[in-house]
N, C-alpha and C positions, 0 to 999 in steps of 0.2 A: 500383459493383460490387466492385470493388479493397478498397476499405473494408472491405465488408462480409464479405467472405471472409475478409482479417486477424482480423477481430474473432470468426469461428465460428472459425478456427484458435486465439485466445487461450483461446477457451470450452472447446475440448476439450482441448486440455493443462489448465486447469485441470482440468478432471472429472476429467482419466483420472489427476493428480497428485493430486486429492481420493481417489480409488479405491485410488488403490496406500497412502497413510496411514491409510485407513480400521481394518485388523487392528492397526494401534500403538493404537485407543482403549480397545480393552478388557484393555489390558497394567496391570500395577502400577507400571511409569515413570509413565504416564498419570494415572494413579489418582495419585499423590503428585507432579505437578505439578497436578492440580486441588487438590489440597489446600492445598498450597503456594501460589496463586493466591488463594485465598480468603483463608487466612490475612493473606495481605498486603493484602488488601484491605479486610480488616476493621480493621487496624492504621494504613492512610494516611489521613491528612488531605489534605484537597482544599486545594493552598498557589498564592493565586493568580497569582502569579510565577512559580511552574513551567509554569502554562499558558499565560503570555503569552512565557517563552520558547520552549517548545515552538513557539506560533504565527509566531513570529518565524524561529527556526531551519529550521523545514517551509516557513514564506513567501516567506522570501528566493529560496532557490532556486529556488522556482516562479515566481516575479516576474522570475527570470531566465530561467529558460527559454522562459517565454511573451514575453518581450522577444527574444528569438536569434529563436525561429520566427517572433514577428509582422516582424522587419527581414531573413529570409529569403525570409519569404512578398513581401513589399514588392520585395526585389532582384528577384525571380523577376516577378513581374510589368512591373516596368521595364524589363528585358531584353527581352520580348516587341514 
């Protein structure tokens, strides 16, 4: 129950931080970072080293963090 109440408090801050950004989309900021976006997107090549560091850089750390929680969860139940 704990859980799931965390997880409808995440849901509404999102929404309601979705709602409040909503009036910046129809701005000219807006407008020329879509531009802006595209353009670059049409210009990059897909370079397959950047996504393996990407992968690597994003992995590590969650390879560690799920390493901490799984030998907390472990202590936590030894304790018991």
């Amino acid at each position: 129950m704990q859980t799931t109440k965390r997880i409808l408090i995440i849901l509404l801050v999102f929404i309601i931080t979705g709602l409040l950004f909503l009036p910046l989309a129809g701005t000219a900021w807006a407008e020329g970072v879509r531009v802006g976006a595209k353009q670059a997107s049409e210009a990059t090549n897909i370079n397959p080293v950047a996504i393996i560091k990407v992968i690597v850089l994003i992995g590590i750390p969650g390879l560690i963090t799920v390493g901490i929680r799984n030998a907390v969860k472990r202590k936590k139940a030894s304790a018991k």
